[in-house]
MIKEDREN-398243 format. One record per atom (N, C-alpha, C): x, y, z. Coordinates in steps of 0.05 Angstrom, whole numbers, plus 32768, in hexadecimal, padded with zeros to 4 digits. Layout:
MIKEDREN-398243
XYZ;...
This chain:
MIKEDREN-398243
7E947EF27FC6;7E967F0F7FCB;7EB47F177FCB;7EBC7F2C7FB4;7ED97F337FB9;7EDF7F3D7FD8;7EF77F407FD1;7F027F527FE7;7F0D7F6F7FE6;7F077F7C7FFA;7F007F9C7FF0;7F237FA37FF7;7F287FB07FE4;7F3E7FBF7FE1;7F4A7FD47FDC;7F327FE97FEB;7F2D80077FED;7F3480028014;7F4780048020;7F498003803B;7F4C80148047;7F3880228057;7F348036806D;7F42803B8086;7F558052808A;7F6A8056809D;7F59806180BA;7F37806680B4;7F2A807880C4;7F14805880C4;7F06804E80D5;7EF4803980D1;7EDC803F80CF;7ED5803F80BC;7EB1803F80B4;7EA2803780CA;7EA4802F80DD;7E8B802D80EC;7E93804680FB;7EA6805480FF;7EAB8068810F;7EA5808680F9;7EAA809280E4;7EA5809C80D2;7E88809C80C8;7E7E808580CD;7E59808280C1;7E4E809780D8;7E54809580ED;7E4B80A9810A;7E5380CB8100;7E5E80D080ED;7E5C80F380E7;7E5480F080D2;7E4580DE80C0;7E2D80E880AB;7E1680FC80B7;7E15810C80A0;7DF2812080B5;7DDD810C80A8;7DC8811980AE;7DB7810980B2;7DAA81058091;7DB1811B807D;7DB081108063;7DC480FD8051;7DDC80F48063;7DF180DF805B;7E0580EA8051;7E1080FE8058;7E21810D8049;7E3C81278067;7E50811B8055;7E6081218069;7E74812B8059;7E8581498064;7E918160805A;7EAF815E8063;7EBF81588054;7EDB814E8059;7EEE816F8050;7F058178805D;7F1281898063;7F2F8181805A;7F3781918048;7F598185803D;7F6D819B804B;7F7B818E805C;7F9381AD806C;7FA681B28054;7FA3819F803D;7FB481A9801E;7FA881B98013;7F9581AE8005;7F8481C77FF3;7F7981D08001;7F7381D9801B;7F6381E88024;7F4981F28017;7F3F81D78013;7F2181D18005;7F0A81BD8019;7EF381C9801C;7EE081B5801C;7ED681A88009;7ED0818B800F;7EC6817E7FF8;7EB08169800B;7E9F81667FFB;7E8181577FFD;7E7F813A7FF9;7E7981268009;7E7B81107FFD;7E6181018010;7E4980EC7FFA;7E3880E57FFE;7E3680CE8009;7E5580BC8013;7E5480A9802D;7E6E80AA8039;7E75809B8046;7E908097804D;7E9E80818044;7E9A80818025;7EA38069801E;7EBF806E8010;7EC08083800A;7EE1808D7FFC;7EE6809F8012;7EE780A5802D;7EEE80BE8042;7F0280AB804F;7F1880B58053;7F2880A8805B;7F3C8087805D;7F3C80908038;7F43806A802C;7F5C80748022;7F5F8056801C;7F7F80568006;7F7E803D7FFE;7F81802D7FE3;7F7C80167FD5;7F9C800F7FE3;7F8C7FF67FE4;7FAA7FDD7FEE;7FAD7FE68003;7FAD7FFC801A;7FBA8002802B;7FBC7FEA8042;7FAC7FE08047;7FAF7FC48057;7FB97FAA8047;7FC67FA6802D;7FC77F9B8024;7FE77F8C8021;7FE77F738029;80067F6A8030;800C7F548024;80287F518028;80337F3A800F;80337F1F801F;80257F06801E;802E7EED8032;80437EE18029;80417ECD803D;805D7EB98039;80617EAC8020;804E7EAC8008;80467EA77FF5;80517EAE7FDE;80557ECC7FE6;805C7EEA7FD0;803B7EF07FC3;802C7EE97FD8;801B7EEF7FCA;800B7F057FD4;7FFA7F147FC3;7FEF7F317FD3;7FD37F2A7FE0;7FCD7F2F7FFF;7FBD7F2C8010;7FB07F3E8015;7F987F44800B;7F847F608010;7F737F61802C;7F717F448038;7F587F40804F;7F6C7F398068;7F807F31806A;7F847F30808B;7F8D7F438092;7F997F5A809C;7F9F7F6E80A6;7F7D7F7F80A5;7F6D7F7D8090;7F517F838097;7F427F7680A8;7F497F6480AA;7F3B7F4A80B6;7F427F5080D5;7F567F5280E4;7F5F7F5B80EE;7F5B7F728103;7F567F8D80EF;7F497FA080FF;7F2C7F9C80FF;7F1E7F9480F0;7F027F8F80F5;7EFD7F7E8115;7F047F638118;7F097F57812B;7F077F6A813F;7F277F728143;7F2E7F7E815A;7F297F9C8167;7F177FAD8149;7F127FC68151;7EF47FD18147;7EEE7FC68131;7ED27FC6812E;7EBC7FB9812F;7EC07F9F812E;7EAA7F8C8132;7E987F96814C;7EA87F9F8164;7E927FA1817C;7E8C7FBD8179;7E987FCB816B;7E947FED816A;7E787FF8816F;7E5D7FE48162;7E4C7FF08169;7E387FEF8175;7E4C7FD48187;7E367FD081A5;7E447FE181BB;7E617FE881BC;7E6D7FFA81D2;7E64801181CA;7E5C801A81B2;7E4F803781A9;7E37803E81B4;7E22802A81B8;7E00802881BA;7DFF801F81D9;7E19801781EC;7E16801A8202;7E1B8039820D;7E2C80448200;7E358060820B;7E0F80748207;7E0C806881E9;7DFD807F81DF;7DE4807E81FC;7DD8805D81FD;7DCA8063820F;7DCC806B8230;7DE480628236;7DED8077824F;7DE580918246;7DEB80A2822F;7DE880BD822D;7DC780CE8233;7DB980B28229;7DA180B58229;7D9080B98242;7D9D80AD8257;7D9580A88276;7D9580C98281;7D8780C68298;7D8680DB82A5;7D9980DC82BF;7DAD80F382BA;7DC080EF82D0;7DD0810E82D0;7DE8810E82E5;7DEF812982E3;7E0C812E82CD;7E04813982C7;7E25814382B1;7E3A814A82C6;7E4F813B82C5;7E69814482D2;7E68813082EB;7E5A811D82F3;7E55810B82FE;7E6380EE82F7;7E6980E9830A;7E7980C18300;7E5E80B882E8;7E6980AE82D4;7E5980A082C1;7E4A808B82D2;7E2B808782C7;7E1B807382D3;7E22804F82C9;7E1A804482D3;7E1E802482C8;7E43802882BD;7E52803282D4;7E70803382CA;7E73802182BD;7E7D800D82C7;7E8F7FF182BF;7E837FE982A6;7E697FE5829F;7E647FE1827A;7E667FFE826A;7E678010827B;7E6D802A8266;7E7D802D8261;7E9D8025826D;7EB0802F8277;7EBB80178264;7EB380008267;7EBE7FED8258;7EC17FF28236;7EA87FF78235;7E9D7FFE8215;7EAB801B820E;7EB48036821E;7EC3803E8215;7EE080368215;7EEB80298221;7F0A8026821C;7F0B80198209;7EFE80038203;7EFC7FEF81EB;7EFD7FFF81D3;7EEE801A81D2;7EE8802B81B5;7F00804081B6;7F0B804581CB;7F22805881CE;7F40804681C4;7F47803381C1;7F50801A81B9;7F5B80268196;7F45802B8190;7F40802F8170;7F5C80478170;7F51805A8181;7F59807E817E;7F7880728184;7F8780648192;7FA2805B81A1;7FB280588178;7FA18046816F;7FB480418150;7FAE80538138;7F99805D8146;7F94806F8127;7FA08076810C;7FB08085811F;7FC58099810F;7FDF807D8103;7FE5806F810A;7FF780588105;7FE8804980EB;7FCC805480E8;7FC5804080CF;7FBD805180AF;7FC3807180BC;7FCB808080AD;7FDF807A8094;7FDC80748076;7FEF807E8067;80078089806C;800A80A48066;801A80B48070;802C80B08084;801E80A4809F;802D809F80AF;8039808080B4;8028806E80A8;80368055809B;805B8052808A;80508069807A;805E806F8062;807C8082807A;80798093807F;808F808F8094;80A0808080AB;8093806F80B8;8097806280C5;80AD804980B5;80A280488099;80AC8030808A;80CA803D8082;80C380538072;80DD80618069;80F88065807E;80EB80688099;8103806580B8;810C804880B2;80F7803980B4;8109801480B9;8116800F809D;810C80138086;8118800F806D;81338014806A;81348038806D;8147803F8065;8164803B807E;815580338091;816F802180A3;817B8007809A;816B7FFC8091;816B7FE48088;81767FE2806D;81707FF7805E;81857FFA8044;81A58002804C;81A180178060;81C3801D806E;81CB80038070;81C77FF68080;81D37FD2808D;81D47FCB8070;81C27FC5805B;81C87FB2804A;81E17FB68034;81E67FD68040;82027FE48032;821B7FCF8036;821E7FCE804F;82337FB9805A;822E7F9C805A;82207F968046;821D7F7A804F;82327F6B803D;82367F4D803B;82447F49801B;82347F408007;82377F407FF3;821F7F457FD2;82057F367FD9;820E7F197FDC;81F77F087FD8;81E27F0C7FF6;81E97F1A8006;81DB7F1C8024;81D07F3C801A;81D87F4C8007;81D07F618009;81BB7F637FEC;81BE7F597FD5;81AD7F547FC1;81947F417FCD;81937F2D7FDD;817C7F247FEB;81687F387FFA;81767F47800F;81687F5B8018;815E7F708006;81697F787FF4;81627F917FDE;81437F837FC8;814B7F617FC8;813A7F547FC2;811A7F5B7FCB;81217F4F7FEF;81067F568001;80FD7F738000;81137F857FF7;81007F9D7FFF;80F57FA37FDE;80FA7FA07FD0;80F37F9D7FB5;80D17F8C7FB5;80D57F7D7FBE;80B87F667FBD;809D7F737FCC;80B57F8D7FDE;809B7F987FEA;80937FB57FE7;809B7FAE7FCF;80977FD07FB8;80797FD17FAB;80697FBA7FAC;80497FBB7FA1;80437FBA7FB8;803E7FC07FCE;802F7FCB7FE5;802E7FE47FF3;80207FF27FFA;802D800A8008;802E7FFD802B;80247FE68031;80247FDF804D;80427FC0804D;80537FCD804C;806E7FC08043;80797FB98062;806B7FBD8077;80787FB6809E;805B7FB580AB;80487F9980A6;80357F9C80AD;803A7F9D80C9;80257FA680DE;801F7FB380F3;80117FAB8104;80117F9A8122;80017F8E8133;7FF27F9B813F;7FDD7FA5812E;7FCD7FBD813E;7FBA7FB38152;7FB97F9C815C;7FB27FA28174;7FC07F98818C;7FD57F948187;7FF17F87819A;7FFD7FA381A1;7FF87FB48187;80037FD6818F;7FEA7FDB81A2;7FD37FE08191;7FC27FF281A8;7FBF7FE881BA;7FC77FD281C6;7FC57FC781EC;7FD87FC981F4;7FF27FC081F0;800E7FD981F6;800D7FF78205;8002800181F4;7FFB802081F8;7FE48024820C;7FCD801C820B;7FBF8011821F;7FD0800E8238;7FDF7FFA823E;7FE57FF3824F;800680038261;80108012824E;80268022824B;801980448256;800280508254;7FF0805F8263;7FEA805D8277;7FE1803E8287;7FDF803D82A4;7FC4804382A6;7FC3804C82C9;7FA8805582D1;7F9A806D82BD;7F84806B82AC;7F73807782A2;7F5A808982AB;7F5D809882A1;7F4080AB82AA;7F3480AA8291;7F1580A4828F;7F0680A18272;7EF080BF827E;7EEE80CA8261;7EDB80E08265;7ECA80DD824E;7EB180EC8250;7EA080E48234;7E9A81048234;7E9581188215;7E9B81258216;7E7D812C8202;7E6D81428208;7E56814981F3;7E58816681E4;7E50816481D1;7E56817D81C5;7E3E818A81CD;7E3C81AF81C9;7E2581B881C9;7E0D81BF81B3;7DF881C381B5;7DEA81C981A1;7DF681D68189;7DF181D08171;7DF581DC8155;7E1581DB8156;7E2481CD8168;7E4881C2815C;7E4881A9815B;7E5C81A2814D;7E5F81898147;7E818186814B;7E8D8168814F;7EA581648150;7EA5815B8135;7EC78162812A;7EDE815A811C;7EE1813A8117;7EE6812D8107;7EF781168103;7F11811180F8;7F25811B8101;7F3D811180F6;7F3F80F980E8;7F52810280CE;7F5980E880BF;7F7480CE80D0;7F7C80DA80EE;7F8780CA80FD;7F7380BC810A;7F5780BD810F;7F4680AD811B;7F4380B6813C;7F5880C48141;7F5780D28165;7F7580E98167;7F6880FA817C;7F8181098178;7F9780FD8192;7FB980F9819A;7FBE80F781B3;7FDC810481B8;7FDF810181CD;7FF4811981DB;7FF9810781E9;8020810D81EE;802C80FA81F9;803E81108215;803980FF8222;80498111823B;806681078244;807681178250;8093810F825D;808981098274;809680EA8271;809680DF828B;80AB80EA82AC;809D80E382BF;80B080EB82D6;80C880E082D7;80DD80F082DB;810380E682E3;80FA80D782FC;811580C682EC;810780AE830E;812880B9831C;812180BA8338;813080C28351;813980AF8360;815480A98363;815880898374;81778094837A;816F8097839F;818B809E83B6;818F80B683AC;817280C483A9;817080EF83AB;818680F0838A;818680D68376;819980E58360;817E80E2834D;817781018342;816480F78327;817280EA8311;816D80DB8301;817080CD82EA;815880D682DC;816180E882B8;814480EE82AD;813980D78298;812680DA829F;811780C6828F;810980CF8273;810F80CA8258;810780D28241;80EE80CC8236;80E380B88245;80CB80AA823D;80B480C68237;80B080C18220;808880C8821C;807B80B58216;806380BB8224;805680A98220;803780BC8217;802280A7820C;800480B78204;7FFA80B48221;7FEE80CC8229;7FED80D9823C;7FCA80E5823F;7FC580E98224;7FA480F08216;7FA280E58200;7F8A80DB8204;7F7D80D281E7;7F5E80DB81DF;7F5F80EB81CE;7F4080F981C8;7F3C80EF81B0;7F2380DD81B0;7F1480CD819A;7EF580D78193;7EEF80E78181;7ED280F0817D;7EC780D28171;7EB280D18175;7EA780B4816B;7E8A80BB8162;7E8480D8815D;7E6780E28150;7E6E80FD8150;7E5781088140;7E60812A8140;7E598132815C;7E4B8126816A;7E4A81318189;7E4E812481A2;7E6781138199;7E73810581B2;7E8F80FB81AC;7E9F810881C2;7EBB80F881C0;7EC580ED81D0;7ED680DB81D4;7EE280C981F3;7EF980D281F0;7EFA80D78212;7F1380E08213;7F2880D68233;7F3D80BF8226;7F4880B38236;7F6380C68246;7F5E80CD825E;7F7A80DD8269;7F8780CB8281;7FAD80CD8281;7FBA80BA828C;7FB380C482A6;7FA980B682BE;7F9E80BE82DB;7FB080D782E1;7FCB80C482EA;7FD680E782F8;7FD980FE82E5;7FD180FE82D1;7FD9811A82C4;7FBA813382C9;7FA4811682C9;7F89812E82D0;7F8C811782F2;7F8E81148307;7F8681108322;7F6E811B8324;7F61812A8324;7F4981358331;7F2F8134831F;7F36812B8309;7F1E812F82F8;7F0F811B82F6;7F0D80FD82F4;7F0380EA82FA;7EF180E082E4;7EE180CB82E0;7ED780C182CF;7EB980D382C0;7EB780D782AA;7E9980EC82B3;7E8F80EB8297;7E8081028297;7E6F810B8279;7E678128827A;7E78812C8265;7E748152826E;7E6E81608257;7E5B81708252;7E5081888238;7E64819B823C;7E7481978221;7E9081AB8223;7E8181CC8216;7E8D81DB8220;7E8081F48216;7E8D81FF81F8;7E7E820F81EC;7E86821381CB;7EA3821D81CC;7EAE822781DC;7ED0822881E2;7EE0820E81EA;7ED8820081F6;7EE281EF81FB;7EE081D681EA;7ECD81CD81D3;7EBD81C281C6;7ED281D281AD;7ED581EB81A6;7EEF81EE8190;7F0581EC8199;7F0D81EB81AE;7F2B81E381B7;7F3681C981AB;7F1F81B781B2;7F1D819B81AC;7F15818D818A;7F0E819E817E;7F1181A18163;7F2C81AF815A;7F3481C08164;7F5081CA8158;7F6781B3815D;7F6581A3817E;7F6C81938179;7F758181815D;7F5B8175815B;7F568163814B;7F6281688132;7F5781848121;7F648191810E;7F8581938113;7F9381978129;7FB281988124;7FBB81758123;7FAB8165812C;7FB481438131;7FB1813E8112;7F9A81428103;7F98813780F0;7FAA813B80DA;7FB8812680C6;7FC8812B80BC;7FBF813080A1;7FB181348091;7FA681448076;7F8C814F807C;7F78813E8083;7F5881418088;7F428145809C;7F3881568097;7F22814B80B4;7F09815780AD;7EEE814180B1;7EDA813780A9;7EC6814780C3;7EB9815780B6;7E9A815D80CE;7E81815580B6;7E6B815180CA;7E54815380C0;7E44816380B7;7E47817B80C1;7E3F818F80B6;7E5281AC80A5;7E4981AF808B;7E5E81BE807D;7E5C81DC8089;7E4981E68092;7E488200809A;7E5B820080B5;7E5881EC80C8;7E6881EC80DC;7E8781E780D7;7E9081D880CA;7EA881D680B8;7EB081F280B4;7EA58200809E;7EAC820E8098;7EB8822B80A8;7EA5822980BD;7EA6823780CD;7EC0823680DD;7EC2821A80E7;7EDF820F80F4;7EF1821C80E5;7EF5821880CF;7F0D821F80BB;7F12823880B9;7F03824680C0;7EFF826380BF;7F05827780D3;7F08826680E5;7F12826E8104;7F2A826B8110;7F2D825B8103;7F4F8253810E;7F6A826280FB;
């Protein structure tokens, strides 16, 4: 069996969850300002080679960096998915501590994990990230002397057939960040009848907050740090998780709440400003509608 070399910045097991129910899912360009139709998610959110890296070899590697996020972000995707769903299913109150916390709670942070790298496995934003370290790295190789600087011009040359030229420890980042957030508040979030949520082509939308000046002998010292602060991950057209850093919501606490059709487009506009070209609903009339409103 080859190895597939169409690599998805958005993960198909998360994307298969906003097919409708005839298999077909309605993608949104903020370029052409076009809807377009597509009958799986098998070209929605790809780029050939994009996981694809050079080994110690010089040789081109299409499966470990895939290998990789499967492992660490989809393989369990859709047993933490089918524990939530059937929590949802139970009879309980909305706005209430989630029931069977500790396996629900588990199985969402595990899937909220995904939403933390999203946007980092983005193209686009690959493709910038590289151009910052490169083109520093070309400055320095300015000053180097010939044979120290034609070597390096070398390496970056060798990594001109890849677009993934600074592969990326995506899950050494997303536990970092994880862990760089602190105390968490998890919320689970339902849409109402006849709406549906957004999928950004970042995979989750998130917002980074200024941290507190730290104060030591009544002198403030400011502190520059942002950190992600929210993370909103739709993971179906009618459910999103949504991770907030404790002290920023204090009072809101762990829950499951039917957002109202205002609050339910807030959270799509969201989504629509995070995403960086695209964003995918299930239904085209409701799409359309989105687009039409903002």
């Amino acid at each position: 069996m080859s190895t597939p070399k169409n690599h998805h910045y958005v993960s198909r097991v998360l994307s298969n969850n906003f097919l409708s129910t005839d298999g077909r899912i309605y993608r949104y360009s903020k370029i052409s300002r076009r809807i377009s139709e597509l009958n799986s998610t098998k070209g929605l959110f790809s780029s050939p080679y994009l996981n694809t890296v050079i080994d110690d070899e010089g040789n081109l590697d299409h499966a470990s960096i895939e290998h990789v996020i499967s492992s660490h972000f989809e393989k369990d995707f859709p047993k933490h998915y089918k524990v939530i769903l059937e929590m949802l299913k139970e009879d309980h109150e909305i706005g209430k501590p989630i029931p069977n916390s500790e396996m629900v709670l588990d199985s969402v942070k595990s899937i909220v994990e995904m939403g933390f790298i999203g946007r980092m496995r983005h193209p686009l934003d690959m493709q910038r990230t590289e151009n910052v370290i490169f083109g520093a790295m070309m400055t320095l190789a300015e000053g180097l002397e010939e044979g120290l600087r034609n070597s390096m011009i070398s390496h970056f040359v060798s990594k001109a057939k890849v677009p993934n030229k600074i592969p990326l420890n995506f899950p050494e980042l997303s536990q970092g960040m994880v862990e760089l957030m602190g105390e968490t508040t998890y919320s689970i979030m339902l849409a109402p009848k006849d709406h549906y949520f957004l999928l950004p082509d970042c995979t989750a939308a998130t917002k980074r907050f200024k941290m507190k000046d730290d104060v030591i002998d009544g002198q403030v010292f400011i502190n520059p740090a942002m950190v992600i602060g929210l993370v909103i991950m739709p993971i179906s057209s009618k459910v999103v998780l949504a991770a907030t850093k404790t002290e920023f919501a204090p009072d809101q606490g762990n829950g499951t709440y039917i957002l109202s059709e205002e609050t339910l487009l807030s959270y799509n506009s969201t989504f629509f400003d995070n995403a960086i070209i695209e964003v995918a609903c299930e239904n085209r009339d409701y799409l359309k509608h989105f687009i039409n409103s903002i």
